[in-house]
Backbone as numpy.savetxt, mean C-alpha at the origin, in Angstrom:
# Nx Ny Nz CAx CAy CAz Cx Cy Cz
-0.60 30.56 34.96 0.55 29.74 34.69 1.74 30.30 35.48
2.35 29.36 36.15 3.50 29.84 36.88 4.69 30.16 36.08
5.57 31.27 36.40 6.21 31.90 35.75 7.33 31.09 35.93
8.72 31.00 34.84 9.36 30.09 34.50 10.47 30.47 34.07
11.62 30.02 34.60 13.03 30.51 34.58 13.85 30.12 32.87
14.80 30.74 32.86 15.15 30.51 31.51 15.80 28.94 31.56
16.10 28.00 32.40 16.52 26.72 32.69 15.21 25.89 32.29
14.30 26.64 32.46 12.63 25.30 32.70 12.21 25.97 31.23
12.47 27.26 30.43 12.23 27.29 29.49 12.94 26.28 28.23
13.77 26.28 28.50 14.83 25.80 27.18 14.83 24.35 27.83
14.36 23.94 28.70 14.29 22.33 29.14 13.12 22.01 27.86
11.72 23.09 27.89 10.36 22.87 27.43 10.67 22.79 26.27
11.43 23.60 25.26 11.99 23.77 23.90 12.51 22.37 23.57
13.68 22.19 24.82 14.33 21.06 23.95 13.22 19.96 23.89
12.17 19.66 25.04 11.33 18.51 25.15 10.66 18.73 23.67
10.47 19.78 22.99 8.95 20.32 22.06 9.65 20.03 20.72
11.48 19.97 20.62 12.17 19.92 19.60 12.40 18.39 19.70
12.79 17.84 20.46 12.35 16.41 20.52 11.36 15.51 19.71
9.95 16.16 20.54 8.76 15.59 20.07 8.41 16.08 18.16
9.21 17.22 17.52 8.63 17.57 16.57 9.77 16.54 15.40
10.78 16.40 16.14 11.67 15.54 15.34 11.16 14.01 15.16
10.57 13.68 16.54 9.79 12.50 16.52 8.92 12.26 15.37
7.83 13.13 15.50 6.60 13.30 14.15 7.05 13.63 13.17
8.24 14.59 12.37 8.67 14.13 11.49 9.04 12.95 11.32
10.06 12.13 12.22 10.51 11.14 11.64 9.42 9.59 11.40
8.24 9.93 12.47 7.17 9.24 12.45 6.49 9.22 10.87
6.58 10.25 10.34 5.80 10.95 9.21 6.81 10.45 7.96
7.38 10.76 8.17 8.53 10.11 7.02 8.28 8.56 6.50
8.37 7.66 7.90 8.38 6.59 7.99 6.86 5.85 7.46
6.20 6.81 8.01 4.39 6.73 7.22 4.61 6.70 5.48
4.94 7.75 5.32 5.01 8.11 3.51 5.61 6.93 2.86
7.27 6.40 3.40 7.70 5.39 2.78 6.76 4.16 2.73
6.26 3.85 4.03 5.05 2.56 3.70 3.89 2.49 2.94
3.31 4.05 2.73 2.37 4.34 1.97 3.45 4.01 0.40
3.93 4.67 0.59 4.70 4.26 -1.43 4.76 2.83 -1.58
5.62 2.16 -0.70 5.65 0.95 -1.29 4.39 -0.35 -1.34
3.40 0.30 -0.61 2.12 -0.69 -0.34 1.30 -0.06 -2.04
1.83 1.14 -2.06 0.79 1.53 -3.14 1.34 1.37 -4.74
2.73 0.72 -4.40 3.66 -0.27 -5.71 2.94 -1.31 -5.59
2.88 -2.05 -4.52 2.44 -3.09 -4.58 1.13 -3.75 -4.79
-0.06 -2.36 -4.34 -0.93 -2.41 -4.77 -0.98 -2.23 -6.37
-0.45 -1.63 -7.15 -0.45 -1.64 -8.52 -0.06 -2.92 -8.93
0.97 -3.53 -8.75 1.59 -4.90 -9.08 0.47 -5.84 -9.14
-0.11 -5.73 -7.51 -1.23 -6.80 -7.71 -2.61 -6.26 -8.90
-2.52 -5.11 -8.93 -3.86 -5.64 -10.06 -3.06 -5.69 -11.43
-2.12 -5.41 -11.78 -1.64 -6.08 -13.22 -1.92 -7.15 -13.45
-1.48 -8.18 -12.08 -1.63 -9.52 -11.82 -2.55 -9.60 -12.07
-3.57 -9.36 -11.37 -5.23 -9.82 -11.25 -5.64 -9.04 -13.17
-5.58 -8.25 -13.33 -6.01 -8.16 -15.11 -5.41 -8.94 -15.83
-4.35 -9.43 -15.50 -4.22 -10.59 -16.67 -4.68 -12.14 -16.17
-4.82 -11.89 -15.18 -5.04 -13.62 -14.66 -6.70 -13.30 -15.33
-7.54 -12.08 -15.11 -8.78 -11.91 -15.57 -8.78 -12.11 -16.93
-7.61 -11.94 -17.82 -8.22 -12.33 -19.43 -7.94 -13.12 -19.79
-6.68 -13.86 -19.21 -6.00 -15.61 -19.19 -7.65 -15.78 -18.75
-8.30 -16.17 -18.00 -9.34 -16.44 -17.60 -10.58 -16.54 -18.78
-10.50 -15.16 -18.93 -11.89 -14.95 -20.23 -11.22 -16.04 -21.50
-10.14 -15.93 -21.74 -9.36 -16.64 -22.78 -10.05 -17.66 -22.74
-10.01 -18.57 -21.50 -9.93 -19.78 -21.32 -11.73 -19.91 -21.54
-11.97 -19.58 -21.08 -13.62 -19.54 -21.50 -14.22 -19.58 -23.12
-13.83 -18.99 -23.47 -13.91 -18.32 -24.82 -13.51 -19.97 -25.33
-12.53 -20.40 -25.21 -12.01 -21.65 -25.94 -12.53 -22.47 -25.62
-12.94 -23.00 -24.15 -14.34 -24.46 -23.93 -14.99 -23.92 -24.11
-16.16 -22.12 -24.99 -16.90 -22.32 -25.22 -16.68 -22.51 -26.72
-16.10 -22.53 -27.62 -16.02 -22.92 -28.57 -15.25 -24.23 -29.18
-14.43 -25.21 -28.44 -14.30 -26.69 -28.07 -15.68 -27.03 -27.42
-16.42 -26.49 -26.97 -17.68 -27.00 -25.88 -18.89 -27.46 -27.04
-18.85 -27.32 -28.03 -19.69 -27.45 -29.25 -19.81 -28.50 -30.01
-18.40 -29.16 -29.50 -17.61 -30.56 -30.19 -18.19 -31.49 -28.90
-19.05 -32.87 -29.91 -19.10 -34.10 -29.36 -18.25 -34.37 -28.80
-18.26 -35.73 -27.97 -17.17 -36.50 -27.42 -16.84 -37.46 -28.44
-15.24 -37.72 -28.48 -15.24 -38.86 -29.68 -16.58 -40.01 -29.54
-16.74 -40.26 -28.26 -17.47 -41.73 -28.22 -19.55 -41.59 -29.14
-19.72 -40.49 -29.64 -20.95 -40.40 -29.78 -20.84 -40.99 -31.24
């Protein structure tokens, strides 16, 4: 490796302090999307468990209306 003046050193630093500020701020920006996808993933299955027992509900009741003639018989 060619040997390197204190100008081409602290050029390399600032490039390396750059790039590490980058990936933090890259990384940051990761975590916040992970939180709020993983709110939202909770939200949606609340949704989906109750739309699932509204559902069973509804079953449960035409199967027990389902037992009853039609007026016309």
């Amino acid at each position: 490796m060619p040997s390197m003046n204190t100008s081409d050193i602290e050029q390399r630093i600032d490039e390396l302090e750059y790039q590490l500020q980058f990936q933090e701020d890259t990384i940051d920006s990761l975590n916040k999307t992970i939180a709020l996808q993983q709110r939202d993933l909770l939200l949606i299955q609340e949704k989906l468990s109750f739309l699932a027992r509204q559902l069973e509900n509804y079953r449960q009741q035409q199967t027990i209306h389902g037992d009853d003639k039609p007026p016309h018989y």
